[in-house]
Backbone bond lengths (Angstrom), bond angles and torsions (degrees), N, CA, C in turn:
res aa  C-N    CA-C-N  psi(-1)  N-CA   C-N-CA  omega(-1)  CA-C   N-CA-C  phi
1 X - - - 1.447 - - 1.526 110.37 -
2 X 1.606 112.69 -49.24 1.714 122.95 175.82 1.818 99.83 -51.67
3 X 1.059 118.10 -48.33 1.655 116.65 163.16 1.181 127.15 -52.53
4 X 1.309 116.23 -49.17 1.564 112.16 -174.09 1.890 110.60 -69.46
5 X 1.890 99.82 -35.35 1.347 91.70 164.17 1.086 147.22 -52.58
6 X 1.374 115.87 -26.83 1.491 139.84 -166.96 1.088 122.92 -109.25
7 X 1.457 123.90 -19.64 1.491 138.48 146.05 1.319 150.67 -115.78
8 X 1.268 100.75 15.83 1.676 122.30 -174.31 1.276 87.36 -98.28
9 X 1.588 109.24 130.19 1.826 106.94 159.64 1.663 101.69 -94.95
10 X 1.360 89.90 146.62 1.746 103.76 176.55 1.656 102.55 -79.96
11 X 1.722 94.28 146.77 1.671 104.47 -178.54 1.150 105.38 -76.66
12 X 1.328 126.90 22.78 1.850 107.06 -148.92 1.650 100.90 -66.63
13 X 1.045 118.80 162.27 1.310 113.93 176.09 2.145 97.06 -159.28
14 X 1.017 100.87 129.84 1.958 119.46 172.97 1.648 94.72 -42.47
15 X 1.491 85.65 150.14 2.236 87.38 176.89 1.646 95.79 -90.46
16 X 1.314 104.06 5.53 1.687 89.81 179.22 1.929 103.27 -169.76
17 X 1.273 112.39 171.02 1.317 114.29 -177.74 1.145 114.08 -103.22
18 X 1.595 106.72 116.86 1.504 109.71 168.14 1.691 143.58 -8.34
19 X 1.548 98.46 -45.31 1.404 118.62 -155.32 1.505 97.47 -111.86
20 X 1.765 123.69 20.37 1.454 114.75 172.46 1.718 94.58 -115.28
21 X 1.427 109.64 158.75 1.582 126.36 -170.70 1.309 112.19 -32.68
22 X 1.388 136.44 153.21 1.366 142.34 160.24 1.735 128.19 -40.78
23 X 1.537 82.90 -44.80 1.413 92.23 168.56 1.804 132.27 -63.92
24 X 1.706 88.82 -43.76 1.403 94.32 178.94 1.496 118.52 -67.94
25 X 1.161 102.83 -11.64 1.511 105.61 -179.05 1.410 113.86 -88.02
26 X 1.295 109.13 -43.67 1.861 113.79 172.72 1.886 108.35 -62.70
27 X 1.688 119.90 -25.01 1.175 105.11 176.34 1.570 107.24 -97.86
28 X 1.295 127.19 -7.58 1.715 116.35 156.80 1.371 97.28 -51.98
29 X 1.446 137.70 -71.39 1.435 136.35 -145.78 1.077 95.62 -61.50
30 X 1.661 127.58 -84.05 1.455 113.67 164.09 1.543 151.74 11.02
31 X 1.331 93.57 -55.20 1.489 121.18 -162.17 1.711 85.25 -99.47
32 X 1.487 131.99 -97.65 0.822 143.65 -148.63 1.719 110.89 -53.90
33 X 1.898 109.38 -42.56 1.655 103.93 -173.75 1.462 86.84 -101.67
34 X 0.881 134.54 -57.23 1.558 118.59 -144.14 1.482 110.71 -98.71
35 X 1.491 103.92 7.90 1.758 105.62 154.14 1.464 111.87 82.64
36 X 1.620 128.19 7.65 1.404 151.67 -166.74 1.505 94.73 -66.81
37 X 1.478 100.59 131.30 1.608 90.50 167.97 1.882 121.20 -93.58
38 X 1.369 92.46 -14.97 1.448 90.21 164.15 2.018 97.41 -160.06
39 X 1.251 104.95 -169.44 1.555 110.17 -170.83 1.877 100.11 -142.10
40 X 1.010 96.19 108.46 2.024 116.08 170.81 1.293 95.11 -76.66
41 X 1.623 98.73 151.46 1.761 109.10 162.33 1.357 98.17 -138.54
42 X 1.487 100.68 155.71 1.153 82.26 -173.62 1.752 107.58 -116.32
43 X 1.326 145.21 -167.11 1.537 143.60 -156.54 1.650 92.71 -50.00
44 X 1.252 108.74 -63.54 1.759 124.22 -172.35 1.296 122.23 -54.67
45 X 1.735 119.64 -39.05 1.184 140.25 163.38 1.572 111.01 -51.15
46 X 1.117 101.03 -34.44 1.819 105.84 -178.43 0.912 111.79 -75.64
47 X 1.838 120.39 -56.49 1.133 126.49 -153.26 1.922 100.23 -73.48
48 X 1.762 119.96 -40.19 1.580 102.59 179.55 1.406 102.64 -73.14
49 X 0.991 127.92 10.02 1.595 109.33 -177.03 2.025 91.88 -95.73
50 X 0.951 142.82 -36.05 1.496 151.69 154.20 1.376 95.16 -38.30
51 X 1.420 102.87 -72.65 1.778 81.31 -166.22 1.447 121.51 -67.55
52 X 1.385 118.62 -19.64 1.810 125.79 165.90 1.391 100.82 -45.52
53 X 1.675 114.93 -60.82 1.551 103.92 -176.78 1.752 116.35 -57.73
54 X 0.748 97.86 -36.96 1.708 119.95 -171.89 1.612 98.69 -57.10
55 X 1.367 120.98 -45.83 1.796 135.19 159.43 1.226 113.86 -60.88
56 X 1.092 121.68 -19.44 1.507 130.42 -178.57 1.838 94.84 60.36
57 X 1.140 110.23 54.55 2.135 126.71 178.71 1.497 94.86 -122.38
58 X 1.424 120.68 32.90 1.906 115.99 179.67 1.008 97.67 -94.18
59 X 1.916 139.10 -27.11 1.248 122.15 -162.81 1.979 103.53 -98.36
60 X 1.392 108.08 15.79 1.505 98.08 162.32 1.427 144.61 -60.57
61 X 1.210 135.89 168.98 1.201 110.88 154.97 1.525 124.22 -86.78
62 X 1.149 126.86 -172.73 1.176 160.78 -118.29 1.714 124.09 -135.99
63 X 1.376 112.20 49.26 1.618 95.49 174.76 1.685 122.47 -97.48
64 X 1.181 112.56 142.90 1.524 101.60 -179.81 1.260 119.54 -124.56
65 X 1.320 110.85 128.50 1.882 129.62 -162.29 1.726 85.76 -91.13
66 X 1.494 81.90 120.31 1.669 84.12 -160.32 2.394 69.49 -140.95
67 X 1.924 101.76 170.52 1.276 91.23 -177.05 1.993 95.12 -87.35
68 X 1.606 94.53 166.96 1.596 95.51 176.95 1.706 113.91 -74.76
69 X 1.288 134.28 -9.62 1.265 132.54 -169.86 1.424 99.94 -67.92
70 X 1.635 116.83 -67.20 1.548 102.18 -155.53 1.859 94.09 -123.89
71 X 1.441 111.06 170.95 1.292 99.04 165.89 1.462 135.73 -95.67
72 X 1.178 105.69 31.67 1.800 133.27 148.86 1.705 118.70 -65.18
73 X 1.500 86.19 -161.51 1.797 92.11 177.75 1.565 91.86 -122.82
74 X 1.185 116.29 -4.55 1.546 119.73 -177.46 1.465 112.21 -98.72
75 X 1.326 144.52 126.99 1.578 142.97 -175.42 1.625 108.72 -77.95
76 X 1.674 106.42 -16.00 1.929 106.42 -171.30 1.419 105.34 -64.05
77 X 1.931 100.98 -33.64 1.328 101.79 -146.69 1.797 96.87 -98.10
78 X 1.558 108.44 92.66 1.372 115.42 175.64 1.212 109.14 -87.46
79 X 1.789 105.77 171.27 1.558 111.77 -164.28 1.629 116.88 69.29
80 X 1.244 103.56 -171.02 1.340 117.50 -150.80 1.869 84.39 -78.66
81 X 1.222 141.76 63.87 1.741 110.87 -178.19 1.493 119.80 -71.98
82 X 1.518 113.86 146.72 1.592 115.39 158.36 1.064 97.53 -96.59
83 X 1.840 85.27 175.56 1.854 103.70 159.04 1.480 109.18 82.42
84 X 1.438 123.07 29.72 1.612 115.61 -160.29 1.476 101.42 -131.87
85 X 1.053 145.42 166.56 1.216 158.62 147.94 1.682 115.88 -87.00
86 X 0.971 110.52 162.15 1.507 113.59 -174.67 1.852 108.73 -159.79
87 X 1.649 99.77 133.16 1.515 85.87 -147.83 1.514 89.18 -128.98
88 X 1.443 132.89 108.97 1.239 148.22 127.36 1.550 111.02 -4.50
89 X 1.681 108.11 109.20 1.276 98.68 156.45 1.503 143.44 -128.55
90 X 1.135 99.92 -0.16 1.514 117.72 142.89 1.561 116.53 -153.62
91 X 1.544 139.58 -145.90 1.316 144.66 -142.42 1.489 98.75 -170.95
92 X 1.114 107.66 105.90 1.812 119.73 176.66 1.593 86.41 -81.23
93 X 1.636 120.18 129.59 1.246 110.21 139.15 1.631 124.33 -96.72
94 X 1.516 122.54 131.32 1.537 122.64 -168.04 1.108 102.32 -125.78
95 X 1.926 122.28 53.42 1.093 125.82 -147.42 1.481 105.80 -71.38
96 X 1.624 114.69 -29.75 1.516 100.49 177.70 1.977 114.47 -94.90
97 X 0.853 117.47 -12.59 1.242 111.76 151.80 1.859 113.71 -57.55
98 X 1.970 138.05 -27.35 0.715 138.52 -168.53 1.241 130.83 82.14
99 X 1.545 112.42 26.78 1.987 102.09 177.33 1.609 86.91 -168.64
100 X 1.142 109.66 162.29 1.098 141.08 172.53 1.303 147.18 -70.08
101 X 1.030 147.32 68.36 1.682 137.38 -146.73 1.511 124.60 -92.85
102 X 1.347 111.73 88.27 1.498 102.91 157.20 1.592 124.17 -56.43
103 X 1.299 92.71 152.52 1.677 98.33 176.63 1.575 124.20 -132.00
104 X 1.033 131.97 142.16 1.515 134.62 -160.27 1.458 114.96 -154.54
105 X 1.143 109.44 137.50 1.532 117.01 175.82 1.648 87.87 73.10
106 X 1.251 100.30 165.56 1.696 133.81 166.12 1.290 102.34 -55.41
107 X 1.917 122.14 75.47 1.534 108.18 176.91 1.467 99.44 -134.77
108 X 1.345 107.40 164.86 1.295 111.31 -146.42 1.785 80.98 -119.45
109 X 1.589 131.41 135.91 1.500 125.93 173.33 2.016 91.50 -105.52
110 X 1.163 89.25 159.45 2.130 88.61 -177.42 1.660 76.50 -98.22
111 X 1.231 78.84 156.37 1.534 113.55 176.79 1.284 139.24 -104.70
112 X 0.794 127.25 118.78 1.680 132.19 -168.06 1.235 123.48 -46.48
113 X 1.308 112.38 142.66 1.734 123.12 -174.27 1.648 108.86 -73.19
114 X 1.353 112.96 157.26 1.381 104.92 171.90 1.303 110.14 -88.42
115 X 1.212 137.77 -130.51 1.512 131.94 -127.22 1.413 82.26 -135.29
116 X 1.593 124.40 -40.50 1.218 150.55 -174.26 1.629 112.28 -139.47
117 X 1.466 102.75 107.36 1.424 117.05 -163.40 1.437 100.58 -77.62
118 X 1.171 139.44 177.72 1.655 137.02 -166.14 1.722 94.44 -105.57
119 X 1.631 118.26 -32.28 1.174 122.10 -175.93 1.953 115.34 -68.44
120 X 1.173 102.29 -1.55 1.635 118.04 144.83 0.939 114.39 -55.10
121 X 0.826 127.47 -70.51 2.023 141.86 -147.65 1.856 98.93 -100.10
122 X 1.247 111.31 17.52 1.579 106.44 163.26 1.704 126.02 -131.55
123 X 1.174 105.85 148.48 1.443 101.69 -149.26 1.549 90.56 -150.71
124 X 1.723 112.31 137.51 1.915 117.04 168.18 0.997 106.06 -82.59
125 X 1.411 106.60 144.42 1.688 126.61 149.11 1.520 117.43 -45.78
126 X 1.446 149.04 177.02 1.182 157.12 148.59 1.620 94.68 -50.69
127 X 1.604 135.00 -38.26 1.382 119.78 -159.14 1.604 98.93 -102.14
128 X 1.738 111.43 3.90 1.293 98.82 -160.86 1.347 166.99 95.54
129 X 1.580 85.18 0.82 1.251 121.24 -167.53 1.859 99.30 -98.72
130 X 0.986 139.16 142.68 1.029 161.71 175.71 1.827 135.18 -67.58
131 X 1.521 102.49 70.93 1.332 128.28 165.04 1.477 121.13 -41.62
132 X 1.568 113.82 97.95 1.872 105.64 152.98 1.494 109.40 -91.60
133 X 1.764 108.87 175.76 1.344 101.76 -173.72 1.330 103.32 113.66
């Protein structure tokens, strides 16, 4: 096993190539994991994916804020579903994080801290009560 670790190269290989369109890459994922029979965009979805090219941010990867219940854009449809569409509605760019975020369904992404979090500047009383400042 100490051998196979140390000299076996891994097959890993990307589900898709960097350097092909935005789109084609959001409908591999689609298509291939989450069983989509096709992928909608919608007016807004189009237009940041233009300006991504327009940033020259097309050869990123690919994450999609999709909800955690099912692997749709819909939460009813649990389990593995076919037969569905899945519809892009706009394009997070997270250019220095490095990838791209579509978004679908009613999902909420958390949001980033500032520079100086507020949970600095708070501090308890002896009774517990909750000090800013």
């Amino acid at each position: 096993l100490i051998d196979l670790i140390h000299n076996k190269k891994p097959k890993f290989k990307f589900l898709y190539d960097l350097d092909i369109p935005i789109k084609d890459k959001i409908e591999i994922i689609a298509k291939e994991i989450y069983g989509a029979d096709r992928v909608v965009y919608t007016v807004t979805a189009e237009q940041d994916i233009a300006l991504a090219e327009k940033l020259h941010l097309d050869n990123l990867p690919i994450c999609i804020a999709k909800t955690p219940y099912s692997l749709s854009d819909d939460p009813s449809l649990l389990g593995r579903p076919r037969g569905f569409k899945i519809t892009i509605r706009e394009i997070k760019f997270s250019a220095g994080a490095g990838f791209l975020v579509p978004m679908t369904g009613k999902i909420t992404t958390m949001p980033g801290l500032p520079k100086r979090p507020h949970a600095e500047s708070m501090d308890l009383s002896d009774d517990g009560r909750v000090i800013f400042g």
